[in-house]
Structure formats: C-alpha cells, structure tokens
N, C-alpha and C positions, 0 to 999 in steps of 0.2 A: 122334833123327835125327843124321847123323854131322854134322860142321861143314862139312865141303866141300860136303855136300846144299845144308843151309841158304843158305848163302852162293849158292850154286846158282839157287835158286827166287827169293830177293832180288834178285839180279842182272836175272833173268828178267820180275819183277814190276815192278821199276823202267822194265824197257825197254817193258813194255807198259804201264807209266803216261806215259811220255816220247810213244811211240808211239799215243795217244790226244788228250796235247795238241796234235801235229803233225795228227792228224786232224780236229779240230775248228779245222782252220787258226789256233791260238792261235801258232802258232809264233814264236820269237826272228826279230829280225835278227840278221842274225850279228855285228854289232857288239854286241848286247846279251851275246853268249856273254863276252865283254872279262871284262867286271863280273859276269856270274853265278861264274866261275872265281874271279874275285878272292873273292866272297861267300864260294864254298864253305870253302875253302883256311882262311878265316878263322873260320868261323864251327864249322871241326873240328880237323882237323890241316895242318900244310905239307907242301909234297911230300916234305921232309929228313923229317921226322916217319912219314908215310906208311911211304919205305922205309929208315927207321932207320935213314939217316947224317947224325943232327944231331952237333955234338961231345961226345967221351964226357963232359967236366965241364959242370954244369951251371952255373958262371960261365963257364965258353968260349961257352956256346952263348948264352945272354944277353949276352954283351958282341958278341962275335962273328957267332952265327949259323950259318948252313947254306952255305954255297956255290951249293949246287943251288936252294935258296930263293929267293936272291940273283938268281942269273939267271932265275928263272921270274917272279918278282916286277916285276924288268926287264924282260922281253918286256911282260907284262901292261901295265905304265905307257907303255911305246913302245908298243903297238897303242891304248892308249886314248886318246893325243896324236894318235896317226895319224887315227883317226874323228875325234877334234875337228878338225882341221887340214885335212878336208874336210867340214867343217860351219859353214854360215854364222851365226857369231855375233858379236852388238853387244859386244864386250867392252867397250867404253863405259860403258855400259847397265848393262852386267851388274856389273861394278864398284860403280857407283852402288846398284842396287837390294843388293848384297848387302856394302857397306862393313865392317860388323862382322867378317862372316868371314874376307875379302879380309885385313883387319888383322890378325885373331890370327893366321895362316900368316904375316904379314911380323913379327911381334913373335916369333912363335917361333922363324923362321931368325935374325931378329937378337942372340936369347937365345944363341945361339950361340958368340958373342962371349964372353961372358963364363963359359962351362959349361970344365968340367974336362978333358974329353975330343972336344976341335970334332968330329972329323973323324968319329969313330964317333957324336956325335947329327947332324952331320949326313945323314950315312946313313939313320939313325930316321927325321929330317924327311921325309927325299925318299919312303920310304915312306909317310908321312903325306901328303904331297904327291897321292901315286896314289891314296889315300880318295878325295880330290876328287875327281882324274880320273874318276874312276867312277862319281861322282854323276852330275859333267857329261855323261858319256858316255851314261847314261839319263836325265836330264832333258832332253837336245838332242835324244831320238829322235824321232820324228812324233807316238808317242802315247806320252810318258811315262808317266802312268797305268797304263796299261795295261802296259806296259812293267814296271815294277816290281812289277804284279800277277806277269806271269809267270816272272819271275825269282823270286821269293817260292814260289810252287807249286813249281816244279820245283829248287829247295833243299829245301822238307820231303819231295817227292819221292824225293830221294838221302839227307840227312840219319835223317828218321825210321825207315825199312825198315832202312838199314844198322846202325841205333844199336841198334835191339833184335836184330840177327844177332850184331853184336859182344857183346854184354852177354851173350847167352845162349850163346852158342859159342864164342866167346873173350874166354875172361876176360882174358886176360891185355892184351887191347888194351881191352877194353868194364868192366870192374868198377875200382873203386877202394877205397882200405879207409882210414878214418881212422886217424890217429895214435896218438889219445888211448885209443880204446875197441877200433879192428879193426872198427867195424861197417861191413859193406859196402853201396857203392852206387854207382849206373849211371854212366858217365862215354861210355859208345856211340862217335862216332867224334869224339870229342871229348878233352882229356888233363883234364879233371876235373868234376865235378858242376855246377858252376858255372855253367860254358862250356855244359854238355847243357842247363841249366836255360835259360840265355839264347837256345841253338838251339829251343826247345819255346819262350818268349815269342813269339819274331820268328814262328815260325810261325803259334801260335795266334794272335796279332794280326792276319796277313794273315787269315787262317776266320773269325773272327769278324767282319771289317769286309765280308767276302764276306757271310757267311750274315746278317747284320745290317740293313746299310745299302747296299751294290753292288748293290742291285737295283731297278731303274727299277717292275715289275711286280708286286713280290713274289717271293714262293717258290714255283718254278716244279721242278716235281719231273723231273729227268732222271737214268734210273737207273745209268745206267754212270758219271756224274760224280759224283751224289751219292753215293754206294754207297765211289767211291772218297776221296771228299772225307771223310766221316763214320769211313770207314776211319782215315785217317790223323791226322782228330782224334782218336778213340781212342788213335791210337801218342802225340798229345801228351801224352793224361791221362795214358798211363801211364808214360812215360818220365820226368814230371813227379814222380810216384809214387815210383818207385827211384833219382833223382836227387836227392833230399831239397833242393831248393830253391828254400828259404822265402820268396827274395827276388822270384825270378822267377814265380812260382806267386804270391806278393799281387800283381805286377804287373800278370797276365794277368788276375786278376779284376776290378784294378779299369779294365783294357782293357775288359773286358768288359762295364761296368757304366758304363763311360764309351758305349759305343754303344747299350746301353741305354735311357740316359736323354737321347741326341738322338733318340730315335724318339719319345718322346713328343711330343704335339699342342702344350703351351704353349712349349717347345726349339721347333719347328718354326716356328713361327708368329712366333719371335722368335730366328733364333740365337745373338743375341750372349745371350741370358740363361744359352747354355752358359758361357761365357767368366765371368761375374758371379758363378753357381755356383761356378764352381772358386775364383774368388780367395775370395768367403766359406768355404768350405769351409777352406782353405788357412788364413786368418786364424782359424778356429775350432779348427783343427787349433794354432796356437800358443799360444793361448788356454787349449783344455784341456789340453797339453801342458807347461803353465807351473802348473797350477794342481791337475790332478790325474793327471802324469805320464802321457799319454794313450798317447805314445810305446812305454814300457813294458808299456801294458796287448794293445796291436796284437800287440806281441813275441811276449809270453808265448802268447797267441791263438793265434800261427802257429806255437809249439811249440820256440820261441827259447829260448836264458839273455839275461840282460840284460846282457848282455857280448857278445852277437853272438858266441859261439865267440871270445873275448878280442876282440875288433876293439878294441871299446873301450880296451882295454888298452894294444892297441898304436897306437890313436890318441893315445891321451897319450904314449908313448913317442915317435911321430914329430915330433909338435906340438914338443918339445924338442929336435929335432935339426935343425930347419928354419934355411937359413942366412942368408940373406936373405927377410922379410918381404914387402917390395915386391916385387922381383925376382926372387924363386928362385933355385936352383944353373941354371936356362937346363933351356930346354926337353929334358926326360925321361932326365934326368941324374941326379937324385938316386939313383935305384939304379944309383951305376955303383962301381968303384973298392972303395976300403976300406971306403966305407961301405956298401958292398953287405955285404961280410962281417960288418960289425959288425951290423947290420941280421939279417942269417941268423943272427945267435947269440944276439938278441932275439927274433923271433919264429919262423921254422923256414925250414930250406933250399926253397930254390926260388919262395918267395914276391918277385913284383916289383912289387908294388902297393899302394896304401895302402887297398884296399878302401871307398874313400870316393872318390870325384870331384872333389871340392870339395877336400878335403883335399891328393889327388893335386896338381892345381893350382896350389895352393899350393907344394905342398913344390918344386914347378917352376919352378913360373914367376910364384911370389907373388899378392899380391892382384891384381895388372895383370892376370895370369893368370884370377885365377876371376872380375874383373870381364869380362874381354870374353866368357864362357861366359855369365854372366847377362847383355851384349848381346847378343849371338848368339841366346838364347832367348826373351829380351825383342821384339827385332826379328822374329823368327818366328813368334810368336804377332799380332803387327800385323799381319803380312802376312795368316796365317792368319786372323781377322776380319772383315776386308774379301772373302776367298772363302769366308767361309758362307753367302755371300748370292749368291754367285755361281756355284760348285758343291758346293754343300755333302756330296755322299760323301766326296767326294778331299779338302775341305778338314778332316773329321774325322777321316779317314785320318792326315794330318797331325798334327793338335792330338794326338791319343792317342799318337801317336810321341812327340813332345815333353813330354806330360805322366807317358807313362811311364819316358822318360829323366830325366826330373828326379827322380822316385823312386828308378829304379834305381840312383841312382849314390849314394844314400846308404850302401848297404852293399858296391858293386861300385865298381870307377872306368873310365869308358868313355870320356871328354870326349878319347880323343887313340890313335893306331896303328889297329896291324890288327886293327880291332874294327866289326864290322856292329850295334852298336848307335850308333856314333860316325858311322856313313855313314848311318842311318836319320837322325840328327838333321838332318845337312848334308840329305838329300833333302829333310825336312820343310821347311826353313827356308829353302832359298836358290830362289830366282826365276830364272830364263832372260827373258829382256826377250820380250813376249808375240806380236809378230809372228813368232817363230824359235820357239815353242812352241805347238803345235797340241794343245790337252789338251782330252781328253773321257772321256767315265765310260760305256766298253765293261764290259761283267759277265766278271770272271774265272771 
C-alpha cells in the first residue's frame, strides 16, 4: 500500500473513532482539549519536531529549544490559567491538602538561585509549572474522573493508529536502529523506543482499569466500543513488541496484575490489605534482592544484561560527578553547559537523563530533592487509602499510577518536565478541596 494511502485510511479511522466518542456524548469540555494538546505534544513529538524546525545542533536545541514550541507551549499554559481563573477554587485548602507538592515547585524555582544558568532553568521551571496547570485544569472539571478517562482514550486514539502508519510507511520518522548492533525498532510518533514504550504503558493502564475494574455491572458487551477498544489494545501488544521496552512492558504487567488482585473477594472486603500487600511485597523484594540478587534474576527474565544496556555503568559514572549532595547543581541543570559535553563523551550524544529518577533528582536537586518525591508519594498514597473505602475504581486508578511510577523511574527518570508520566503522578496524588470537586465513576 503506497504511504500517502496509509496515512490516508489512519487519518480516516481516527476521525471515525473521535466521531463515535462524540456520539456516545462522551465528549470533552472544551477546557479539557487545554491538557489533552499538552498530553499529546508530550507524550510524541513537539510541534518544532513535528515540522522539523527544531535547531540543527542538538546542544542548541536542548539548551535552547524550538521557538515555535515556545510559543505553542505559552498559549497552552495561558489557556490553562484562564479556565482556572474562572474556576472557583479554595486555594487555601488546596495548599493545605496538597503541602508536599506546593513545596517541591517552590524549592525548585528557589534552586534557581544557586544553578549555573537562572534564566534558561527558569524557563524549564515554567514549563514544569504548566504540568501542574494541566492537572488542575482536569481535576477542577465537574467530573474529573471521567475527565481523564477521556482524554486517555482519545490519546491512544491518535497515538497508537499513527505509531504503526509511521513505523510501517516511514521509516524514516517511525523506526530507529541501535548504536551498538543496527538492530531496529519501533519509535512510531515518538523520537525513541522508550518514549513509544511509555506511550503503550499510559495507554494500556487506562484498558486495563476500563476492562478491570470501571465497571459498576460487569462486562457488558457493546460491539462498536468493544471491537474498537480490543482493537487498539492489540496496537499496544504490538507496538510493545517492536519497541523492545523492557521497562514499560514489566510495568504494564504488573499494572495489570495489580487490578488483578483488587478484584479479588478478601482485597474487596478489606481494602487497605491492598496497601499491606504491596509494602510486604516491597520489603521481600529487598530481602531477596539482598540475599539472592533477586533484582538481577527479574532482568535477565525480561531479556536485559545486567548492566541495563550500560545504565549501570553510567550510574556510577554520574554518582561521581554529582556536585552538591544536599542541594544539587538547582533544579534540571546538571545537563547544561560543559558538563553536558563531557557527559556526551561519556556516554553518547543526545542522551539528557540519568535514566534513573532518583538518581536524576539527586544529581538536581540532591537529597532535599529525592526527599520531597518520596513526600510527594508518601502523602499520595495516604490520601489514596482513605478513598478505597470511599471509591475504590478511581482510587486504584490512582494507587496503580503511583505504584507504577515508582518502578518506572528505576530504569527511566520522569519525577520532573514535559513528561505525562510526571502529570499521571501529580493526578494521582494531589486533592481539589472536595466541595469544588464533584467525582464520580461514569464507565469510559
């Protein structure tokens, strides 16, 4: 089939999938389009990306950026102020209930201070800043729940269709090829494996808690929904498949195995014993990890070296270059400057990450840093607790967000920027004071 076909029929497919959630009156507010845009953009390429005027070096474009990005970025964060700013909220309230987080956004702009280059992290920050917004901006809608159900669908909507047109009809935007070996794999409307692998999580996360638990009556067979639902988890297995990642792929299972085992009758009957499971779980996981390298046995499983493709390698490498312990080089600084370069000659061009979360953190914004991410999660799971007794879909919705960010960020780092697993976290964990949040569990 030629590629302009392809692209063709995609296009086509997608608008009669949009055009069925609009018929099932599932439809957005149009405030929610704010944050679906921001999702997208993030969770594939940026509009500079898109039409290929990012800057030709790739330290310009990481220090720097897009222009066009810039401003599309800026409209998005002024429309998401604007909904808030006709939205009645306790900021009060909302302060209070969500202190942790409120703090690490003011410890990071104050990191500021002391980082190598203000003006350009504070740029970063402000983007980081519109994360928030985005959150707010769907947690403040009437039905947030539901809300974020529908923005989730109509992301794998565009996401998954486009990712296997690209992969299969251009390569040259959809395939990638390792360094090491040339072996290729799927990257779809995304610029690497990674990113596809985490687009395929976020998704199957939302199917799974659909087909799982979102359902009051059961499993209720509707053929045009399910037919196209079932569809597009197929596009996850498979994109999962030729995206070779290992990280995202153990994620989604043990998403999966986490909804699992709230369906069962003694989970039900007692929620918090979900909660009791995971931290035993967790303390056996260090246990045999300590005692008969348990860590290494998962690895090798998923089809890993024990080196993580070098990560490790270059974990010990960064762990030595860290400049301040307590305090970091200030918030998302350490790759800037010389040390960017020297860093590129260590491990390879265009790499901006420590592929570690924790790690990342650190090298940022020190221990203060990865302490308030384990407040942040600490405090989210309490809140989480207290609503499994109260609505327990949406509150596992939750905990499985957060439990599988705590995993992910062992081998990725997502705890900060334009990253839709950093705004799943914020969703999970932060509170709207409850008179100005009207949440109920509509079936997506």
């Amino acid at each position: 089939m030629p590629p302009q076909l392809a692209l063709f029929f995609c296009i086509v497919f997608i608008g009669y999938l949009f055009w069925m959630c609009h018929k099932k009156k599932d439809g957005l507010s149009n405030a929610l389009w704010i944050p679906l845009i921001w999702m997208f953009l993030a969770g594939s390429r940026t509009v500079g990306q898109w039409l290929n005027l990012s800057p030709s070096s790739m330290m310009e474009a990481y220090h720097e950026g897009s222009p066009i990005d810039a401003v599309v970025f800026s409209l998005l964060i002024g429309g998401g102020l604007f909904v808030l700013s006709r939205r009645k909220i306790g900021w009060g309230l909302f302060l209070t209930q969500n202190k942790w987080v409120c703090l690490y956004f003011l410890y990071c702009v104050i990191s500021i201070t002391w980082c190598e280059y203000p003006f350009l992290v504070f740029k970063k920050w402000t983007k980081e800043l519109g994360v928030l917004i985005m959150v707010l901006v769907i947690l403040t809608d009437r039905r947030p729940f539901k809300a974020i159900g529908g923005i989730l669908k109509r992301l794998a909507i565009l996401w998954l269709p486009l990712s296997i047109v690209l992969f299969k009809y251009y390569p040259a935007l959809g395939r990638g090829y390792t360094i090491s070996s040339g072996v290729q794999f799927a990257t779809g409307v995304t610029t690497g494996k990674n990113e596809l692998g985490k687009l395929c999580l976020i998704c199957g996360i939302y199917f799974s808690w659909k087909f799982l638990l979102n359902r009051k009556k059961g499993f209720k067979w509707e053929w045009k929904e399910n037919i196209t639902d079932f569809l597009l988890m197929g596009m996850i297995v498979w994109l999962l498949h030729f995206a070779q990642s290992a990280t995202s792929f153990f994620c989604l299972m043990l998403a999966v195995s986490l909804f699992f085992m709230s369906r069962r009758t003694v989970i039900l009957q007692k929620p918090d014993r979900l909660i009791t499971l995971l931290m035993v779980v967790a303390a056996l996981f260090l246990v045999l990890d300590t005692t008969v390298d348990a860590r290494n046995i998962i690895i090798e499983f998923l089809g890993r070296d024990k080196n993580l493709t070098n990560r490790v390698y270059m974990w010990d490498a960064l762990k030595g270059m860290a400049v301040n312990p307590i305090i970091g080089t200030g918030y998302q600084s350490f790759w800037l400057g010389e040390r960017l370069e020297i860093l590129w000659e260590i491990t390879a061009p265009g790499i901006n990450q420590a592929h570690n979360g924790y790690l990342e953190q650190y090298l940022n914004l020190g221990y203060i840093g990865v302490f308030f991410i384990g407040a942040i999660i600490l405090s989210g799971v309490i809140k989480i607790r207290r609503r499994l007794h109260v609505d327990y879909p949406l509150a596992m919705l939750r905990l499985c967000i957060v439990v599988t960010v705590i995993i992910y960020n062992y081998t990725e780092a997502s705890f900060y920027g334009l990253n839709n697993m950093w705004l799943l976290l914020l969703f999970a964990v932060i509170e709207i004071p409850e008179d100005k949040n009207s949440m109920d569990v509509t079936q997506q």
